[in-house]
PQR file with spaces between the fields and no chain letter, atoms N, CA, C, O and H, PARSE charges and radii, in Angstrom:
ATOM       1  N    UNK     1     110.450  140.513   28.344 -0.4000 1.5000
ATOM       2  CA   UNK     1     109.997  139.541   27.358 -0.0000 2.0000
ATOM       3  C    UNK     1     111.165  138.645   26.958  0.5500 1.7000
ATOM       4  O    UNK     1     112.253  139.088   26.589 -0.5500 1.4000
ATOM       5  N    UNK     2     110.847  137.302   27.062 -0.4000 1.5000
ATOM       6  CA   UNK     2     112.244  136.570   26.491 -0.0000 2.0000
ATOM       7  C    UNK     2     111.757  135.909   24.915  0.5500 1.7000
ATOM       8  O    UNK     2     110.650  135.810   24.385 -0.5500 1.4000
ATOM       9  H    UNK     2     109.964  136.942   27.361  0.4000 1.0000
ATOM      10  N    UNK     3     112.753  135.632   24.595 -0.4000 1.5000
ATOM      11  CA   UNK     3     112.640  135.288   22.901 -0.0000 2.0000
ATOM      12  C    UNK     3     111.708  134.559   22.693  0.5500 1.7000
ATOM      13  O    UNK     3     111.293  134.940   21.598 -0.5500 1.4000
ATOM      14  H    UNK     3     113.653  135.712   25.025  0.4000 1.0000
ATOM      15  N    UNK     4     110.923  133.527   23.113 -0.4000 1.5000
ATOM      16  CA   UNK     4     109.967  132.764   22.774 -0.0000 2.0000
ATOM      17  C    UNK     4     108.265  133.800   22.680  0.5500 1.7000
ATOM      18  O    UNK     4     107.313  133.647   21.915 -0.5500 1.4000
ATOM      19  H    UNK     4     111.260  133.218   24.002  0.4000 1.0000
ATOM      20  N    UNK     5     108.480  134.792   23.784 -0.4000 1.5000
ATOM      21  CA   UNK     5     107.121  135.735   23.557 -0.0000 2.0000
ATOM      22  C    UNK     5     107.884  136.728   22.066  0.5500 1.7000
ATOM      23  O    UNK     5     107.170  136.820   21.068 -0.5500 1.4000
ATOM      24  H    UNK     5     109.254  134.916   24.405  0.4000 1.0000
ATOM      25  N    UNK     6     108.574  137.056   22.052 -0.4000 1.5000
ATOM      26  CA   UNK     6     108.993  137.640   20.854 -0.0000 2.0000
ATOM      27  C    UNK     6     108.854  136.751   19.792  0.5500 1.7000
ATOM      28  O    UNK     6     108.112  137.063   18.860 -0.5500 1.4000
ATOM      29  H    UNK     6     109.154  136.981   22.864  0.4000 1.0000
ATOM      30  N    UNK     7     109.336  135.898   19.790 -0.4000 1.5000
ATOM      31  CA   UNK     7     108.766  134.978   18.129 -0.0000 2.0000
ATOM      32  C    UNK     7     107.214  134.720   18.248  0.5500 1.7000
ATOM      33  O    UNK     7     106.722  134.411   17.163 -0.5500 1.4000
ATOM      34  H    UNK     7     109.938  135.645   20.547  0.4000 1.0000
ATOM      35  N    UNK     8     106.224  134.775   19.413 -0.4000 1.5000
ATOM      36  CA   UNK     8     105.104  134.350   19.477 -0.0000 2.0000
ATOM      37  C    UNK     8     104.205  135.971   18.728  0.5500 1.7000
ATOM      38  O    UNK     8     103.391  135.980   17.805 -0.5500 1.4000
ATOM      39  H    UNK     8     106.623  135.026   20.295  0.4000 1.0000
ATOM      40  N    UNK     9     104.611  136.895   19.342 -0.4000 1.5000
ATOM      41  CA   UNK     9     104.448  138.086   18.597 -0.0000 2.0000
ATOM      42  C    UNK     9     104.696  138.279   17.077  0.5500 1.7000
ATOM      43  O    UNK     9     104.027  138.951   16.292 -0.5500 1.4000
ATOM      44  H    UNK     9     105.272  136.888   20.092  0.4000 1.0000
ATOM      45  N    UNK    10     105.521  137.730   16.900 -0.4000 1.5000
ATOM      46  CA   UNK    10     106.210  138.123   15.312 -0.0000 2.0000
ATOM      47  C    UNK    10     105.295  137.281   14.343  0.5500 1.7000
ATOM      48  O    UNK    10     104.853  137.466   13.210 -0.5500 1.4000
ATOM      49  H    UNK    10     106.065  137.185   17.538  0.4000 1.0000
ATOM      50  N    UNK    11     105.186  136.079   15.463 -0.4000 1.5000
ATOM      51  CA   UNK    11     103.884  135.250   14.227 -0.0000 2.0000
ATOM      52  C    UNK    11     103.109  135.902   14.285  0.5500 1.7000
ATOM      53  O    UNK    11     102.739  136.641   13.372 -0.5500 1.4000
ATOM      54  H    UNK    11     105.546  135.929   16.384  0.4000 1.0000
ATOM      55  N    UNK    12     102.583  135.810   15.501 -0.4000 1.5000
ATOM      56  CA   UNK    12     100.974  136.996   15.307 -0.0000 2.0000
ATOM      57  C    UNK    12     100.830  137.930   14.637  0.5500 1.7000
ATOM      58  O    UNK    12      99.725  138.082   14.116 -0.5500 1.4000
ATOM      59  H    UNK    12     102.883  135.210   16.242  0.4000 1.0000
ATOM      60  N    UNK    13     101.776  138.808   14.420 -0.4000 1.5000
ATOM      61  CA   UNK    13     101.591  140.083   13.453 -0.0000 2.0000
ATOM      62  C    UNK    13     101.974  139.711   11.683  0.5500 1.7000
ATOM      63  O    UNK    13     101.655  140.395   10.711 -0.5500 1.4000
ATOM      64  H    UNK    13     102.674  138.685   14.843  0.4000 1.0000
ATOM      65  N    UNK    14     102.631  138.607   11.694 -0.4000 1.5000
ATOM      66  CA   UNK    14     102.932  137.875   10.269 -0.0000 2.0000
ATOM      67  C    UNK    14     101.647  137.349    9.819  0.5500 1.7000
ATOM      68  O    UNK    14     101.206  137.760    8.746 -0.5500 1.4000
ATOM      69  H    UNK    14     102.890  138.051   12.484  0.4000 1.0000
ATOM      70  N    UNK    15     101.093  136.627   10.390 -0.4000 1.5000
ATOM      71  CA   UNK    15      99.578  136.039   10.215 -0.0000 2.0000
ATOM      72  C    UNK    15      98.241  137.092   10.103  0.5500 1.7000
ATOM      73  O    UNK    15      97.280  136.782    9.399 -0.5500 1.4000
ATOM      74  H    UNK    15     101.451  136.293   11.262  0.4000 1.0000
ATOM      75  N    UNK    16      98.277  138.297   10.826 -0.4000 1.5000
ATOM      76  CA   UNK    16      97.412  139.258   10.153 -0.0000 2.0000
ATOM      77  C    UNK    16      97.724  139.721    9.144  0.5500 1.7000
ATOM      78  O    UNK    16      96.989  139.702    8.157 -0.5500 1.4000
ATOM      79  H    UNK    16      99.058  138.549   11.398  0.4000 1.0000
ATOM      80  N    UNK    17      99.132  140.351    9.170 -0.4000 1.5000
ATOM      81  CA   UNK    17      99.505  141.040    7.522 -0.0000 2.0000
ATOM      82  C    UNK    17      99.229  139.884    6.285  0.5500 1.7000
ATOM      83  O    UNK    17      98.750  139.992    5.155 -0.5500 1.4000
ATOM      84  H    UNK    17      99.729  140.367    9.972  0.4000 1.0000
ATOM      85  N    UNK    18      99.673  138.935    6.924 -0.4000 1.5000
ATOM      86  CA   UNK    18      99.466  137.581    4.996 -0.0000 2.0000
ATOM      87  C    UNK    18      98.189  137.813    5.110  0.5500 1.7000
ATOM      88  O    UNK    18      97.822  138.663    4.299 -0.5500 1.4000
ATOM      89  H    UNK    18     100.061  138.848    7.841  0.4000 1.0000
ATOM      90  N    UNK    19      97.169  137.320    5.929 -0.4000 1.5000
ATOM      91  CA   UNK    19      96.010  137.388    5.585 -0.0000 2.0000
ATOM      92  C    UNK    19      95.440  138.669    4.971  0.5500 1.7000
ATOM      93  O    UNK    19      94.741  138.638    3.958 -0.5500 1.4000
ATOM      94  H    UNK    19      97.466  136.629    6.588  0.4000 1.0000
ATOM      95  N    UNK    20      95.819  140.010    5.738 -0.4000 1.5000
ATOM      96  CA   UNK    20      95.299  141.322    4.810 -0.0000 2.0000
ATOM      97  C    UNK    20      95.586  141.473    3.616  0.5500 1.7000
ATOM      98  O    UNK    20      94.808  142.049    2.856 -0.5500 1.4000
ATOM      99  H    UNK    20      96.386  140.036    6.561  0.4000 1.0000
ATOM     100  N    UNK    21      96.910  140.924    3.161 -0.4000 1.5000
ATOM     101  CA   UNK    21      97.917  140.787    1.851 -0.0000 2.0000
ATOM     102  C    UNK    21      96.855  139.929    1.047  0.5500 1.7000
ATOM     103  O    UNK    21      96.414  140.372   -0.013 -0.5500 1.4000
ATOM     104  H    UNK    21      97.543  140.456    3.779  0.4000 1.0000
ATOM     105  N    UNK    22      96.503  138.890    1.469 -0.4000 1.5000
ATOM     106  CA   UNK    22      96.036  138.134    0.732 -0.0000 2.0000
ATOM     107  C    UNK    22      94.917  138.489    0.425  0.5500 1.7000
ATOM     108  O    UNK    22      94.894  138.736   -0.780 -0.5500 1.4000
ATOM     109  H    UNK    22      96.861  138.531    2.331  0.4000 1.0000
ATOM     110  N    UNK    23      93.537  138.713    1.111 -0.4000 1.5000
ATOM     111  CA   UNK    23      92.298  139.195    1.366 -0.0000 2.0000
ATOM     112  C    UNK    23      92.286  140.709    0.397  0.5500 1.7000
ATOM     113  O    UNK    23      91.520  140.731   -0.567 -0.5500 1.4000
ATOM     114  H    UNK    23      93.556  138.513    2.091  0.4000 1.0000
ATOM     115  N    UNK    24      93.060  141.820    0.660 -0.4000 1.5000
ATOM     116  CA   UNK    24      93.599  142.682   -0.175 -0.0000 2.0000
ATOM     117  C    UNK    24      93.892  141.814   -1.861  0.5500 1.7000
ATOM     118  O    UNK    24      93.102  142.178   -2.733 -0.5500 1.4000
ATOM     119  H    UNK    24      93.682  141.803    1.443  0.4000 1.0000
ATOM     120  N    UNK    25      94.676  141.022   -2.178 -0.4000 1.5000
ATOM     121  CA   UNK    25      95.164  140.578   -3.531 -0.0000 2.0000
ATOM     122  C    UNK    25      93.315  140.088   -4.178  0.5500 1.7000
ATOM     123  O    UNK    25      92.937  140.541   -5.258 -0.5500 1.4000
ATOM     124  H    UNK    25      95.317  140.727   -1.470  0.4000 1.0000
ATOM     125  N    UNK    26      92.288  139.058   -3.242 -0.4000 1.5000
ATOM     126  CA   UNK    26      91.387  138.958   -3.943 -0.0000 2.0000
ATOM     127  C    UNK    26      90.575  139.703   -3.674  0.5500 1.7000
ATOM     128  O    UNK    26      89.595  139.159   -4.183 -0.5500 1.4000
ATOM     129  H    UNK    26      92.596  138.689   -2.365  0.4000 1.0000
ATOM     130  N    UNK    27      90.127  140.849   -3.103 -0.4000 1.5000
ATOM     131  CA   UNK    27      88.890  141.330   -3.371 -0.0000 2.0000
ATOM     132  C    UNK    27      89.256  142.542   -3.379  0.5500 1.7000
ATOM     133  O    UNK    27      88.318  143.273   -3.062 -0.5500 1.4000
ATOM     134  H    UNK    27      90.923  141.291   -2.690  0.4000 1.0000
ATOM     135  N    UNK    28      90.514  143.273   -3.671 -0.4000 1.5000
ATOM     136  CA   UNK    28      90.215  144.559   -3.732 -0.0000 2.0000
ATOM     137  C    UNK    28      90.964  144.330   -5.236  0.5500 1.7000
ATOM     138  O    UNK    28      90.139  144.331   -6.149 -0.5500 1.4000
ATOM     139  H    UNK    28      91.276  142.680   -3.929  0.4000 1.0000
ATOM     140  N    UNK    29      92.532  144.110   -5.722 -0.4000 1.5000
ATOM     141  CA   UNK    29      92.758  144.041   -6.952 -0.0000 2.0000
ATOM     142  C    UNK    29      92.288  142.833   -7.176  0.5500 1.7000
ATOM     143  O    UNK    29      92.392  141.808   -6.501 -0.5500 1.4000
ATOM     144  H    UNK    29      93.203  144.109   -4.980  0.4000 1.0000
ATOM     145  N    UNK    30      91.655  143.080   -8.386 -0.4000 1.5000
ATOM     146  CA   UNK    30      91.344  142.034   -9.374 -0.0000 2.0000
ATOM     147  C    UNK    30      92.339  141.797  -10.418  0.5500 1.7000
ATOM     148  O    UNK    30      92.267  140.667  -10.901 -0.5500 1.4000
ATOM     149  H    UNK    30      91.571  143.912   -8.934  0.4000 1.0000
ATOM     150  N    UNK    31      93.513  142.776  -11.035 -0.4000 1.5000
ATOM     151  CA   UNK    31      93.810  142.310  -11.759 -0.0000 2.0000
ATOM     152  C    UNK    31      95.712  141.949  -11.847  0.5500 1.7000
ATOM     153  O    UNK    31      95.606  140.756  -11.561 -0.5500 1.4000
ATOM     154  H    UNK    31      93.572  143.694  -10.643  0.4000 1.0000
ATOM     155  N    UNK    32      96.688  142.077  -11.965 -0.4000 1.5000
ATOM     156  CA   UNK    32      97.781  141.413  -12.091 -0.0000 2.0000
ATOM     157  C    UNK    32      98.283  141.628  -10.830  0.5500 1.7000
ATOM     158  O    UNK    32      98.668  140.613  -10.250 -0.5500 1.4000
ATOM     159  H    UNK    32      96.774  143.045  -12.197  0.4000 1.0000
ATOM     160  N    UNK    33      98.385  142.681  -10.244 -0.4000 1.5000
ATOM     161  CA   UNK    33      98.553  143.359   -9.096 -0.0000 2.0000
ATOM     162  C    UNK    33      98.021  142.402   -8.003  0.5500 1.7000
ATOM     163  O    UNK    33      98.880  141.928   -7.259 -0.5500 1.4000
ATOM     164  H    UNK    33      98.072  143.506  -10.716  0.4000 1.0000
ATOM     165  N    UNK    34      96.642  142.022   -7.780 -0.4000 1.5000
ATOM     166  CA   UNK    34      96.469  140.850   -7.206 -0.0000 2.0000
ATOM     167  C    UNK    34      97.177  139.670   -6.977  0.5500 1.7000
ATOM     168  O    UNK    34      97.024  138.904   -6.026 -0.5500 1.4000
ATOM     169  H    UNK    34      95.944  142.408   -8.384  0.4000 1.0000
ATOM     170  N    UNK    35      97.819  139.588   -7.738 -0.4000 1.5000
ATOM     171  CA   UNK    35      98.678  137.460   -8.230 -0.0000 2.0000
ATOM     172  C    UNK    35      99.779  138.624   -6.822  0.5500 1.7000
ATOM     173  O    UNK    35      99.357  138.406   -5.686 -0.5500 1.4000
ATOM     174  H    UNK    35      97.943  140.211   -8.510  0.4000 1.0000
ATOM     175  N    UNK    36     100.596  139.343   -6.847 -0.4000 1.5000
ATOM     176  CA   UNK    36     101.711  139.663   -6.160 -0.0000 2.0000
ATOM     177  C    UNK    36     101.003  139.671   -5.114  0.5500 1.7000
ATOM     178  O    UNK    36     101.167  138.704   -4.370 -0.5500 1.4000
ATOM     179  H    UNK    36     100.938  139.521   -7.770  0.4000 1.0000
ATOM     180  N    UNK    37     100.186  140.525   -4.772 -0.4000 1.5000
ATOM     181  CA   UNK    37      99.420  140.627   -3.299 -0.0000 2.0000
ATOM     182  C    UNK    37      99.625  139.384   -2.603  0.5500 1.7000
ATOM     183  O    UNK    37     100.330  139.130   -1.627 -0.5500 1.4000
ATOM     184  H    UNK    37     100.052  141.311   -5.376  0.4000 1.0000
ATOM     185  N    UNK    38      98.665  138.464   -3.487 -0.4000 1.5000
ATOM     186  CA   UNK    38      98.200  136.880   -2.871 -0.0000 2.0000
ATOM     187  C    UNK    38      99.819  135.772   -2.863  0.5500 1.7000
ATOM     188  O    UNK    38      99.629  134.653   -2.387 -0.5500 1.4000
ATOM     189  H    UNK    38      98.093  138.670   -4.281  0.4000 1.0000
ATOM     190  N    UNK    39     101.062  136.027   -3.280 -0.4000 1.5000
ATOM     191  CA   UNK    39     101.527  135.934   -3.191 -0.0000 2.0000
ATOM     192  C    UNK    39     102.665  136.118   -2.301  0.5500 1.7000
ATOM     193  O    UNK    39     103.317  135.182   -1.838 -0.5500 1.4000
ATOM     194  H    UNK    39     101.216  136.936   -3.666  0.4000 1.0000
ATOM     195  N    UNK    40     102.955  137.744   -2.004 -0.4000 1.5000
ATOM     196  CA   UNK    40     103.264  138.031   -0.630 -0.0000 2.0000
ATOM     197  C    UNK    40     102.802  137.541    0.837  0.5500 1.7000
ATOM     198  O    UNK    40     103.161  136.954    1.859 -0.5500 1.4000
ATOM     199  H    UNK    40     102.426  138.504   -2.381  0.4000 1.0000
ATOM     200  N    UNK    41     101.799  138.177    0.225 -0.4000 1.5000
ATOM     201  CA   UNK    41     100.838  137.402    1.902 -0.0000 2.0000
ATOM     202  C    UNK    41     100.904  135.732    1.786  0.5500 1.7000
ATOM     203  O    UNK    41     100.815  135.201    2.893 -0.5500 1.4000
ATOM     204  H    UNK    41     101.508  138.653   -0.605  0.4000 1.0000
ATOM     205  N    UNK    42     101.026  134.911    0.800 -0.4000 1.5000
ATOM     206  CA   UNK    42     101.248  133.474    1.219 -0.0000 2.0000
ATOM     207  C    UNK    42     102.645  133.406    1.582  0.5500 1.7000
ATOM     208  O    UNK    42     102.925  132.366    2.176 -0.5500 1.4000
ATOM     209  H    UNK    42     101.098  135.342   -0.099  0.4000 1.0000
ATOM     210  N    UNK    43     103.736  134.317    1.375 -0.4000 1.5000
ATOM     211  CA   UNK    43     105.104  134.517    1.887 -0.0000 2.0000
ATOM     212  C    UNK    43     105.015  134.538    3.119  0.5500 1.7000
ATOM     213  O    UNK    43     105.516  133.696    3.864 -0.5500 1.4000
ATOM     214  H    UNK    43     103.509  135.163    0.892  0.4000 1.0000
ATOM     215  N    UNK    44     104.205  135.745    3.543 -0.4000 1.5000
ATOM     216  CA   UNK    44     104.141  136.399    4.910 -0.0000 2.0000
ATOM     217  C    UNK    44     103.631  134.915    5.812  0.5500 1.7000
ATOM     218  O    UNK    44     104.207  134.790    6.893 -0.5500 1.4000
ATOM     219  H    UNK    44     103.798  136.429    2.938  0.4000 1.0000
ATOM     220  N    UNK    45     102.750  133.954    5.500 -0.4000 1.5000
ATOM     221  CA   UNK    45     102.444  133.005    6.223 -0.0000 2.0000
ATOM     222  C    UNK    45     103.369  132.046    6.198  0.5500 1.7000
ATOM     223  O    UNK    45     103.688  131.497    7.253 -0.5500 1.4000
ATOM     224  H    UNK    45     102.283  134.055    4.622  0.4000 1.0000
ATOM     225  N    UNK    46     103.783  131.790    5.337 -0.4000 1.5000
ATOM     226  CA   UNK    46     105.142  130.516    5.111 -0.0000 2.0000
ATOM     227  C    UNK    46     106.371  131.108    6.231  0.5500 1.7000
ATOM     228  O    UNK    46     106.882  130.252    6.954 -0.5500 1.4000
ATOM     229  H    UNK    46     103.523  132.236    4.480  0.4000 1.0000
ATOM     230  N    UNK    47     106.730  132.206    6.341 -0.4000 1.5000
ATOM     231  CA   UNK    47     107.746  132.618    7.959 -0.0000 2.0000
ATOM     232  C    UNK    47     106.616  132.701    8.757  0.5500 1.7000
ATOM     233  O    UNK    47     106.731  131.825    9.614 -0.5500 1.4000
ATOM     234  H    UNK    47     106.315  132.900    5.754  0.4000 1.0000
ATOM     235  N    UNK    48     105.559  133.326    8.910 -0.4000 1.5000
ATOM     236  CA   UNK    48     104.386  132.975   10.299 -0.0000 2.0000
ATOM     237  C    UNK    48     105.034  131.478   10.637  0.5500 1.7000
ATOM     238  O    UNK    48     105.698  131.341   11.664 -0.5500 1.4000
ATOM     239  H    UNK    48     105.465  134.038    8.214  0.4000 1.0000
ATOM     240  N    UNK    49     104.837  130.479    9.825 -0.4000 1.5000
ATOM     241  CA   UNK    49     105.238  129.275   10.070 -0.0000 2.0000
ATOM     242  C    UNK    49     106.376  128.752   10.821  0.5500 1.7000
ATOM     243  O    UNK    49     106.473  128.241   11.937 -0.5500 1.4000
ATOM     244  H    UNK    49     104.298  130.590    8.990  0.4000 1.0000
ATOM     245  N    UNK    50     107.098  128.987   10.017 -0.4000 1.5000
ATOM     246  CA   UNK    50     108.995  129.198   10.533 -0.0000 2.0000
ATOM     247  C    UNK    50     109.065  129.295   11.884  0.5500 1.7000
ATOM     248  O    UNK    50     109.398  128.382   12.640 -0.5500 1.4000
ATOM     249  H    UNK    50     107.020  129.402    9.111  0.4000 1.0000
ATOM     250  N    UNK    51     108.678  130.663   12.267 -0.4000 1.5000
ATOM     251  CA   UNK    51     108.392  131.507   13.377 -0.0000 2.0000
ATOM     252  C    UNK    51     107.848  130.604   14.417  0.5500 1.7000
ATOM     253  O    UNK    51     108.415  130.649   15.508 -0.5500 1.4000
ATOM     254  H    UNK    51     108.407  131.405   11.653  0.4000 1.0000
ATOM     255  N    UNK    52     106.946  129.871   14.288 -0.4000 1.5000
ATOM     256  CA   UNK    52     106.028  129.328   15.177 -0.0000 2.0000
ATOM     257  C    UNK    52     106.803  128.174   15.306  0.5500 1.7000
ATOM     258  O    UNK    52     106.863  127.817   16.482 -0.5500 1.4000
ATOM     259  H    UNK    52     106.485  129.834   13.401  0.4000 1.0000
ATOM     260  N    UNK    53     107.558  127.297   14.356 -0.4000 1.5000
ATOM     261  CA   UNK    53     108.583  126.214   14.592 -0.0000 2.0000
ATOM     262  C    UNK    53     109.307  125.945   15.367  0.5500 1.7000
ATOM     263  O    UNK    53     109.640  125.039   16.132 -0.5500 1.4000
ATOM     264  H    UNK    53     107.509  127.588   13.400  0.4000 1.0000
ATOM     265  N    UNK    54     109.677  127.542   14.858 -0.4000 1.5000
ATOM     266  CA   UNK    54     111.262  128.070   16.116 -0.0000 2.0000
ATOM     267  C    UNK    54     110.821  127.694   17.605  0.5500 1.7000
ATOM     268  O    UNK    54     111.552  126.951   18.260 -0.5500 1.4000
ATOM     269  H    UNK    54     109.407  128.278   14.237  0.4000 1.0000
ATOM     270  N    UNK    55     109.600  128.213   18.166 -0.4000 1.5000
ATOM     271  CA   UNK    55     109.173  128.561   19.051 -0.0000 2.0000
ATOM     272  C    UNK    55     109.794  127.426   20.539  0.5500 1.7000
ATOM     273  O    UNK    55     109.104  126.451   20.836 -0.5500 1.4000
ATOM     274  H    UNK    55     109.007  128.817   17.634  0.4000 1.0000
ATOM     275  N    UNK    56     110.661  127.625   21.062 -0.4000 1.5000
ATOM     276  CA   UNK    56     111.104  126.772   21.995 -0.0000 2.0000
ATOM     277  C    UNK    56     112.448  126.375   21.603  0.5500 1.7000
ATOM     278  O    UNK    56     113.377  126.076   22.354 -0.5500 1.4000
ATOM     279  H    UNK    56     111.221  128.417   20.822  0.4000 1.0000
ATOM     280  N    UNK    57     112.435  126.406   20.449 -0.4000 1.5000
ATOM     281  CA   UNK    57     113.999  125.600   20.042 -0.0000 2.0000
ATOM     282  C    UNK    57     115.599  126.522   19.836  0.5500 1.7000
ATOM     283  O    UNK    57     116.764  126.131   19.779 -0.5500 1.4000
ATOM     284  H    UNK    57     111.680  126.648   19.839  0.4000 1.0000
ATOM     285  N    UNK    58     114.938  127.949   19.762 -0.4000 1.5000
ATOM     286  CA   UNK    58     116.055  129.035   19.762 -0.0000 2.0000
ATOM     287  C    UNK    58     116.581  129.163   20.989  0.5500 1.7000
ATOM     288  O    UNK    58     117.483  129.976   21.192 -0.5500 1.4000
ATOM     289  H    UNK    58     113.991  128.267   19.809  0.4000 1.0000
């Protein structure tokens, strides 16, 4: 595997976890505990991002 399938992986698995993070923050906590959830997981997508930027240029 050379680095470009490795960052293509790393998004992929960044982009399920934000979304579970997030999906988890609204429908399972409802209450303060949620705001961090939905927060992480919009973390976890903001490097998904990064990640996918990189992609060719490292």
């Amino acid at each position: 595997m050379n680095k470009n399938t490795i960052l293509a992986w790393a998004t992929f698995i960044m982009i399920i976890f934000g979304i579970l993070l997030v999906a988890l923050g609204i429908f399972k906590y409802n209450e303060i505990a949620g705001w961090g959830f939905v927060s992480v997981g919009l973390g976890f997508l903001a490097i998904a991002w990064v990640f996918n930027a990189l992609k060719g240029r490292v």
